[in-house]
C-alpha positions as CSV (number, residue, x, y, z in Angstrom):
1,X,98.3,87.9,97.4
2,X,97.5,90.4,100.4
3,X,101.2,92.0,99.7
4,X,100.5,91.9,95.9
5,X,97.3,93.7,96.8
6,X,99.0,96.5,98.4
7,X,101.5,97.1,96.4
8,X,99.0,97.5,93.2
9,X,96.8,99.7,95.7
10,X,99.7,101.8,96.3
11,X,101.2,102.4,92.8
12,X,98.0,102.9,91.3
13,X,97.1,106.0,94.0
14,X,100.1,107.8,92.2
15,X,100.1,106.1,88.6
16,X,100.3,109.1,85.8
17,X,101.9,111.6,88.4
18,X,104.8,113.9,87.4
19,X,106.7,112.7,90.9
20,X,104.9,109.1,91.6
21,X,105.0,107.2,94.6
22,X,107.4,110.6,96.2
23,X,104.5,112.2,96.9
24,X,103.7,110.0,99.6
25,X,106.3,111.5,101.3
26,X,105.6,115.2,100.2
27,X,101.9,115.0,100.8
28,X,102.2,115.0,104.9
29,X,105.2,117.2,104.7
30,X,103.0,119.6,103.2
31,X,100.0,119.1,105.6
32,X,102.7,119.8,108.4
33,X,104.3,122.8,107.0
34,X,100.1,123.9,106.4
35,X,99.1,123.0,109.5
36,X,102.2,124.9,111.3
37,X,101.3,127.7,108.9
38,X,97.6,128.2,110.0
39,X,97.3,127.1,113.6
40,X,101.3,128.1,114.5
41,X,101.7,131.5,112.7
42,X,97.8,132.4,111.6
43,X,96.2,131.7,114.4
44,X,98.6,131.6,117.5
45,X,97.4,128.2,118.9
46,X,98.8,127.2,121.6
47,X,99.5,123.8,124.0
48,X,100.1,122.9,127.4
49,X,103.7,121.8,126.9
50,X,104.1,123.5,123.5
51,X,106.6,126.1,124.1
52,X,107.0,127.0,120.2
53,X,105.1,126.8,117.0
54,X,107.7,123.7,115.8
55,X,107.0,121.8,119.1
56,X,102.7,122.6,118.7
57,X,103.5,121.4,115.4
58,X,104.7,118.3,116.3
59,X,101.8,117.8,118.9
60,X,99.3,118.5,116.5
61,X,100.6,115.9,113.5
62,X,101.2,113.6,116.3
63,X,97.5,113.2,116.0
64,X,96.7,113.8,112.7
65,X,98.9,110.8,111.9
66,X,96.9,108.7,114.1
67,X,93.5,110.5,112.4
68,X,94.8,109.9,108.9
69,X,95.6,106.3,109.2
70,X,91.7,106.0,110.3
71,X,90.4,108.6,108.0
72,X,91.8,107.1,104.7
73,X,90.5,103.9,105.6
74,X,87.0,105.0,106.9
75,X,86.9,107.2,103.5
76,X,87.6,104.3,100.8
77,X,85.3,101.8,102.8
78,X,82.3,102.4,100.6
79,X,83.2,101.8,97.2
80,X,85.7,99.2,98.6
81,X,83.4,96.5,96.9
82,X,81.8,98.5,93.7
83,X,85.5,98.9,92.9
84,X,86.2,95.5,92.5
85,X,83.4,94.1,90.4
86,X,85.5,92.0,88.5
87,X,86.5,90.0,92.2
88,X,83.2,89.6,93.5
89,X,82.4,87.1,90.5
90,X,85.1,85.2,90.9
91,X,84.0,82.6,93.4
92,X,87.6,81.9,94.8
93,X,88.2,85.3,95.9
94,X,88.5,86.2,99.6
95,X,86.4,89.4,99.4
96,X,87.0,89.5,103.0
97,X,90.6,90.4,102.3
98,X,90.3,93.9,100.4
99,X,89.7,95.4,103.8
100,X,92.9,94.7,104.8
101,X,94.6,96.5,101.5
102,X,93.1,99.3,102.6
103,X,94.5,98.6,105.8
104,X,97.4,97.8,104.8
105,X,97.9,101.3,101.8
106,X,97.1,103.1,105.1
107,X,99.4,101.8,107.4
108,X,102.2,102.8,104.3
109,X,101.1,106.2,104.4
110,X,101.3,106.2,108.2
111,X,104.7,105.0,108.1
112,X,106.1,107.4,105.6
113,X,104.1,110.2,107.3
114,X,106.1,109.0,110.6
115,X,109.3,109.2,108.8
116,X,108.6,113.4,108.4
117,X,107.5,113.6,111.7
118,X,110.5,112.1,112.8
119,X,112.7,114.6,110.6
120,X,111.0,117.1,112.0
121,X,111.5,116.5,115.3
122,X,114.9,115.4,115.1
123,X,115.6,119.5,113.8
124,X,113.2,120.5,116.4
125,X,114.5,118.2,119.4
126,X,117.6,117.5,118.2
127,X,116.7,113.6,119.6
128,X,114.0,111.1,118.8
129,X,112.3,109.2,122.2
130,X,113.4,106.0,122.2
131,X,109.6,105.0,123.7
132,X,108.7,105.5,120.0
133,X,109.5,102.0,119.0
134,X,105.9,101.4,121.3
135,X,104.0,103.1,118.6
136,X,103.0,100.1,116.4
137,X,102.1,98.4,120.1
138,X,99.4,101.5,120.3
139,X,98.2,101.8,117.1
140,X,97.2,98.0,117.7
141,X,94.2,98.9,118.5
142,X,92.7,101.1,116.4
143,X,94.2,98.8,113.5
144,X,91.7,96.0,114.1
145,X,88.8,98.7,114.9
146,X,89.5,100.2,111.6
147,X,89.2,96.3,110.4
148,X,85.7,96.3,111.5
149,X,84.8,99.3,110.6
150,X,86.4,98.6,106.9
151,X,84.2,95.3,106.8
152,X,80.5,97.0,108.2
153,X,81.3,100.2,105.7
154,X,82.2,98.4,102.4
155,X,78.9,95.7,103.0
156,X,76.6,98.3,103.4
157,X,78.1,100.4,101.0
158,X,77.3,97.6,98.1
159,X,73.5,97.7,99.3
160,X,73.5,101.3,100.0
161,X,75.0,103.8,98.1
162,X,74.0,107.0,100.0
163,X,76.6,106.2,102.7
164,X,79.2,107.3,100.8
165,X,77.9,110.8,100.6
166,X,77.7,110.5,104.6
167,X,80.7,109.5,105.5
168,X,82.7,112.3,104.3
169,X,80.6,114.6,107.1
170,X,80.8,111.8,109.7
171,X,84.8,111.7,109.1
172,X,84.9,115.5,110.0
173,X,82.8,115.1,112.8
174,X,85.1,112.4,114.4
175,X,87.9,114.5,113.3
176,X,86.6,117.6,115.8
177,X,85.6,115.2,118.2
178,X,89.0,114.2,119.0
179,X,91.7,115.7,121.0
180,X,94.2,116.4,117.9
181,X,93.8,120.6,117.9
182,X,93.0,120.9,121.7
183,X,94.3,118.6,124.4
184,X,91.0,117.0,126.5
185,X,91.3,118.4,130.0
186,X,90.8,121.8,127.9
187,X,87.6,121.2,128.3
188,X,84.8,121.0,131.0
189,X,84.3,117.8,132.5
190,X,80.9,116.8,130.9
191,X,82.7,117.1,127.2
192,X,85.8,114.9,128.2
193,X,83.1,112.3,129.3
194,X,82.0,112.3,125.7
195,X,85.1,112.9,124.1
196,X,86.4,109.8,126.0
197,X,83.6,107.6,124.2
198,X,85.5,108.1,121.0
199,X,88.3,105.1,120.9
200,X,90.7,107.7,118.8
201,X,91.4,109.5,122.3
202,X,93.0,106.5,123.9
203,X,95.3,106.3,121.1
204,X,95.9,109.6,120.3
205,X,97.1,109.8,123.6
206,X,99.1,106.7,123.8
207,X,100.4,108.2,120.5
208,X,101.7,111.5,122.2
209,X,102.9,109.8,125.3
210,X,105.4,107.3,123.6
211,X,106.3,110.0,120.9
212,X,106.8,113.2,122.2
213,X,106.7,112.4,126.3
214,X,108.9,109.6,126.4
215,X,106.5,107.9,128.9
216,X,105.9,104.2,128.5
217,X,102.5,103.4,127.2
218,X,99.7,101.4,129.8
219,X,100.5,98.5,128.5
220,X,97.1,97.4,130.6
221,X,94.4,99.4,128.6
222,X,96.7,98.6,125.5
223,X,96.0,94.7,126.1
224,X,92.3,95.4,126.9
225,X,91.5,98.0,124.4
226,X,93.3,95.1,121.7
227,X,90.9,92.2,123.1
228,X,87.9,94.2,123.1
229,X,88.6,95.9,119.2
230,X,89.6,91.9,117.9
231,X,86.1,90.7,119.0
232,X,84.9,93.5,117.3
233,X,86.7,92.8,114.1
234,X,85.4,89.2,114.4
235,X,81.8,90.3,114.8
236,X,82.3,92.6,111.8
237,X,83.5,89.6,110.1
238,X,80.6,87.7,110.1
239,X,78.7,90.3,109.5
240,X,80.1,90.6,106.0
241,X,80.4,87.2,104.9
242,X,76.5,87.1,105.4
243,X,76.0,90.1,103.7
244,X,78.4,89.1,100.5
245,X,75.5,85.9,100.1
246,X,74.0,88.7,98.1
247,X,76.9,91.1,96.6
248,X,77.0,89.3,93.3
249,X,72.8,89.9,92.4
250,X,73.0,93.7,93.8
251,X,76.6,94.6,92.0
């Protein structure tokens, strides 16, 4: 059912387009050739180890790829439930498994947006790191935090319908809070303190390491960082199956 959920999620994002499903892969070449564009050409950014605009380019959708997985999820969360009216009155339904479509849509897009970064690299680099096959083993994480996250969101969102309209701004801010456009020890030492606090940094390093360094990934804060987001998924969990008690009189 989960798989069958995905797949409808998927083909209806693009259902009526000229291209269809294709644009999943031209939408994030297109955010890399922007992004290359404005921060590479425009504005001169630069990196530590970036010698080029192709290899800041890489750096910089390195994290945006970890960004976007959490973004798109974060930003359906709210209507997750109002969408589906027609689930929440059927008794039998699992509404606790829609969070993990959107999970599941995202990790797609993350996969094709992967596949261009890889491309791209492969003209940049001329070789892929083999530490890449470790990025699934990172993103770990951050997929069971987005779970939680997905869960809280899309409950509250049912009773409250002003969130939507804040999670939009609270998306950027998490966006600028992270190290994908500046690397952390950029900055002075009280602001990586607080930019440490977001649990996107551990990835998006992790993320850089095993893609673009070739460095293995610590396997040790991996395993911890997992353990700690899982209970936090579970908490999340039971959070929304008391909160659904009341989905079907509010909706």
């Amino acid at each position: 059912m989960l798989v069958q959920l995905i797949s409808r999620d998927i083909a209806g994002r693009y259902r009526g387009s000229l291209f269809g499903s294709v644009w999943a892969f031209f939408n994030p070449l297109l955010m890399l050739l922007l992004y290359t564009m404005v921060f590479g050409v425009f504005l001169q950014a630069k990196w530590g180890g970036a010698t080029d605009t192709a290899q800041f380019s890489l750096v910089l959708f390195a994290g945006l790829l970890v960004f976007n997985f959490f973004s798109e999820c974060l930003n359906r969360s709210p209507s997750l439930i109002n969408n589906n009216v027609n689930l929440v009155k059927k008794v039998a339904f699992p509404l606790e498994i829609l969070p993990w479509m959107t999970i599941g849509t995202a990790l797609f897009h993350t996969a094709i947006s992967l596949l261009v970064w890889v491309l791209f690299a492969a003209v940049v680099h001329h070789q892929i790191q083999w530490t890449l096959v470790f990025l699934p083993l990172v993103m770990l994480p951050l997929v069971f935090i987005t779970l939680g996250v997905c869960w809280i969101i899309s409950s509250l969102g049912v009773y409250v319908r002003d969130i939507g309209q804040l999670i939009g701004v609270f998306t950027s801010f998490i966006m600028f809070m992270s190290p994908i456009f500046y690397p952390v020890d950029s900055l002075p030492k009280a602001f990586q303190a607080v930019l440490n606090i977001n649990p996107l940094t551990f990835v998006i390093q992790q993320a850089r390491s095993v893609m673009i360094d070739g460095r293995l990934p610590d396997f040790a804060m991996i395993g911890l960082f997992t353990l700690a987001s899982m209970v936090f998924a579970w908490l999340a969990l039971v959070w929304f199956q008391r909160a659904r008690e009341g989905f079907a009189d509010v909706l």
